[in-house]
Steps between C-alpha positions, in 0.01 A plus 500: 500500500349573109537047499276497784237694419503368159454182693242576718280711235469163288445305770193726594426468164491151450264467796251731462398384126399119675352661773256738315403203304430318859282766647265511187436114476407547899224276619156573614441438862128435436478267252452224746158608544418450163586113524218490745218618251279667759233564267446144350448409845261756545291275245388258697320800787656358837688753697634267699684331212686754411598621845642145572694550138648819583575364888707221329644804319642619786587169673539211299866351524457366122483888390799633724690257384408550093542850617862436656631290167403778287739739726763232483465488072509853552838526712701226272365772189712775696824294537473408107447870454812615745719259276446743224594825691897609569625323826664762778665427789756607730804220583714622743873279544743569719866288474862530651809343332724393774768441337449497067756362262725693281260702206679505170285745273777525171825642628349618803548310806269538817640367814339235754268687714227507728180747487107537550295577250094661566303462191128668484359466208119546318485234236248429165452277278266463228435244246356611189173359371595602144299160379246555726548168678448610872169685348340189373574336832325760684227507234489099597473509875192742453309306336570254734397795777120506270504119493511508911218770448270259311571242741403728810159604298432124449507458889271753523278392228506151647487622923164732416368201297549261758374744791155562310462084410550431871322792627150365256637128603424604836112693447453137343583286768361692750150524315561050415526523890185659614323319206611193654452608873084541364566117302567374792292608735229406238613166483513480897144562505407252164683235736307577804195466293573171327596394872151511576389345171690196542357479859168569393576203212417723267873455301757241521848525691659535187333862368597586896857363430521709170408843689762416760769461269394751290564762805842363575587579152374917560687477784819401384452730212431776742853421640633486198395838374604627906816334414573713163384784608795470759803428291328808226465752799848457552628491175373870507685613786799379337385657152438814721862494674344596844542232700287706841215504294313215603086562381490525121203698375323468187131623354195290517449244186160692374754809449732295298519692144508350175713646174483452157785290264499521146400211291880481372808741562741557218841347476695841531401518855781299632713774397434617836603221713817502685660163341455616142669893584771309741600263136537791317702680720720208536552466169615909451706406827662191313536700220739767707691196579529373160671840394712593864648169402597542114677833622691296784739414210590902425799697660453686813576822572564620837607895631682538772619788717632615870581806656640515920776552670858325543711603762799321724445681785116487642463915615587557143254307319280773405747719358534660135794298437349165574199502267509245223256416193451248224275411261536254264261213259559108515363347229468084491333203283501190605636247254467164655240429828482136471186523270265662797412782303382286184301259772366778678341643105388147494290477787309827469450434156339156618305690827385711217361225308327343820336844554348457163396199589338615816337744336287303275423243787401756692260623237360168430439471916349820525268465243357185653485627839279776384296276279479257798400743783218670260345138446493419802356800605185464217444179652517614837217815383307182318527309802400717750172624291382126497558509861335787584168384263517198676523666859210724419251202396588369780397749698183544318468140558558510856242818500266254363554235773425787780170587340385133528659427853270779569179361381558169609623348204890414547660330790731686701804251435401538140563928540802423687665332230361758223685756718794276527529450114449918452833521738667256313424672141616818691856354562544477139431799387700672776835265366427597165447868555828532698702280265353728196615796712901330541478418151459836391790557758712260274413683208664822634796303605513315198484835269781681750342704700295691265064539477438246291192722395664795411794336336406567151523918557884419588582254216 
């Protein structure tokens, strides 16, 4: 009995030590809602934004399943882990010689016989990471677990970005649709009046033609924008992951905020992003490989030990008599594998390399993402300020025309198409203020995830 519980104290041991170190690198169950970045959200002041972020929170198959790979990384991390621990098990056997050959054992000779033979017995083995080998590939598959992490925050980085672009896609449209509703009902009435000019002979068929075709063209564009505002309205329900909910809210475009970007963001920012953290952990991960596979070539070590019960008769199998225990350590090297270990070096040395080579691509990618999405953006804030001066002489144009329709001095055709070109000037600056608002979008996706304006207090 002293075997066994010499046995089973190291084999309580040799768990607990990996276990401990288990339960302190446990995860936080709430750091999902950081991916989401409620607060840069909050930026742009539209409740109903964010409440159609944190609904795809809870709903969006994209997330469960980012969600559900990161518990899978996390359950191959526990078998790699369980390869390091003692292995106990019970292996019960029972046999019966019906008739066994003569057993010569030196001078002594055992008869033919027949018997049964019950054997119950608790069995361990344990190989010995004395060159840590079985450590490094644990170390390995972790990373891997944190590169699975990264990718899960870059579907969330990417899902919230796409919900708000389609969400301020969709205050467009719907604001280019009752713009164009008003076009063409002005346009109606211009062609009713031309109608009676040309029957008056007051213009020629072709300024009537013109007018015509001119309101086939708002109409179609009117169906066009009808048309869009479709396919984007349910984009969102599938960006939402609620497939009952069939009326998709947003704010009115006069409440649409505007933020600030900086004039240029500094190249450390990509630090953040999810591709540049997943290359370096890929090449630490490599790395582990690299070294598990050097110490492939050293001797193994492996302790072994039983304690049961081995009896002939089955009532007596838990007797004093028929208690047996061994211990014992098998040691091996292996001195000729057809060259797999040497090819297996080989290729994580070369994955390791790659990595490398990854890594600087993906700097070089990242860098011109960001520089890309914050041009764009400048233009966008350029373009949309020319638009909007442009809009508002317009208007004061069109407040002009009024004044003189009043007193006599402006046709009413004339005012119809002043009020006609105001609506038209209004369409641009309503495209460029939205796609100044999804560029700034890009900006946070481009940066990964992080307020672009507030980067420099975390650099």
């Amino acid at each position: 009995m002293k075997i066994f519980r010499i046995i089973l104290a190291l084999f309580i041991l040799l768990c607990n030590l990996p276990i401990a170190n288990a339960a302190k690198n446990k995860d936080n169950t709430d750091y999902r809602l950081e991916y989401l970045n409620i607060n840069w959200w909050e930026n742009y002041k539209d409740p109903i934004l964010t409440e159609y972020i944190m609904k795809a929170y809870q709903n969006n198959q994209d997330l469960k399943i980012a969600s559900l790979n990161v518990e899978q990384a996390k359950q191959v991390a526990k078998q790699s882990l369980a390869q390091e621990l003692p292995q106990l098990g019970i292996a019960g056997n029972f046999f019966r010689d019906f008739h066994s050959s003569d057993v010569r054992f030196g001078d002594v000779l055992i008869p033919n016989y027949s018997q049964s033979n019950f054997v119950l017995p608790l069995t361990m083995t344990y190989e010995l990471d004395i060159w840590g080998e079985k450590r490094l590939k644990t170390k390995s598959i972790n990373k891997q677990v944190e590169i699975v992490k990264q990718n899960e925050r870059a579907t969330y980085i990417s899902l919230t970005s796409a919900i708000a672009s389609t969400y301020y896609n969709l205050i467009k449209l719907d604001k280019l649709m009752s713009n164009q509703k008003e076009l063409v009902n002005l346009q109606k009435e211009i062609v009713e009046m031309t109608k009676k000019k040309y029957k008056n002979g007051l213009c020629p068929v072709t300024e009537l033609m013109q007018e015509q075709q001119l309101l086939t063209n708002f109409e179609e564009m009117l169906e066009i924008y009808t048309d869009k505002r479709d396919i984007v309205a349910r984009e969102m329900v599938v960006l939402l992951g609620d497939r009952n909910n069939n009326s998709i809210q947003h704010s009115e475009y006069e409440n649409v905020n505007l933020i600030t970007i900086p004039d240029n963001i500094a190249a450390e920012v990509i630090q953040f992003r999810p591709d540049i953290i997943k290359t370096e952990l890929y090449i630490q991960k490599t790395g582990f490989d690299v070294k598990a596979a050097r110490r492939d070539f050293l001797p193994k070590i492996l302790l072994y030990g039983q304690v049961g019960f081995n009896a002939y008769q089955l009532g007596n199998i838990f007797n004093g008599n028929t208690f047996k225990s061994a211990a014992g350590v098998a040691p091996s090297l292996d001195l000729f594998t057809g060259g797999a270990k040497m090819a297996r070096l080989k290729y994580n040395k070369l994955e390791l390399e790659k990595a490398q080579q990854q890594y600087e691509k993906t700097i070089l990618t990242s860098l011109q993402e960001v520089n890309n999405s914050l041009g764009i953006a400048l233009t966008n804030q350029k373009n949309y300020q020319s638009s909007l001066d442009r809009y508002n002489i317009e208007k004061e144009k069109c407040n002009l025309s009024n004044r003189r329709l009043e007193i006599g001095a402006k046709s009413r055709l004339e005012n119809l198409r002043d009020k006609e070109r105001v609506l038209m000037s209004e369409k641009d600056e309503v495209s460029n203020k939205i796609d100044y608002i999804i560029a700034t979008i890009n900006i946070y996706k481009a940066v990964g995830g992080k307020d672009f304006n507030k980067i420099k207090e975390e650099l």
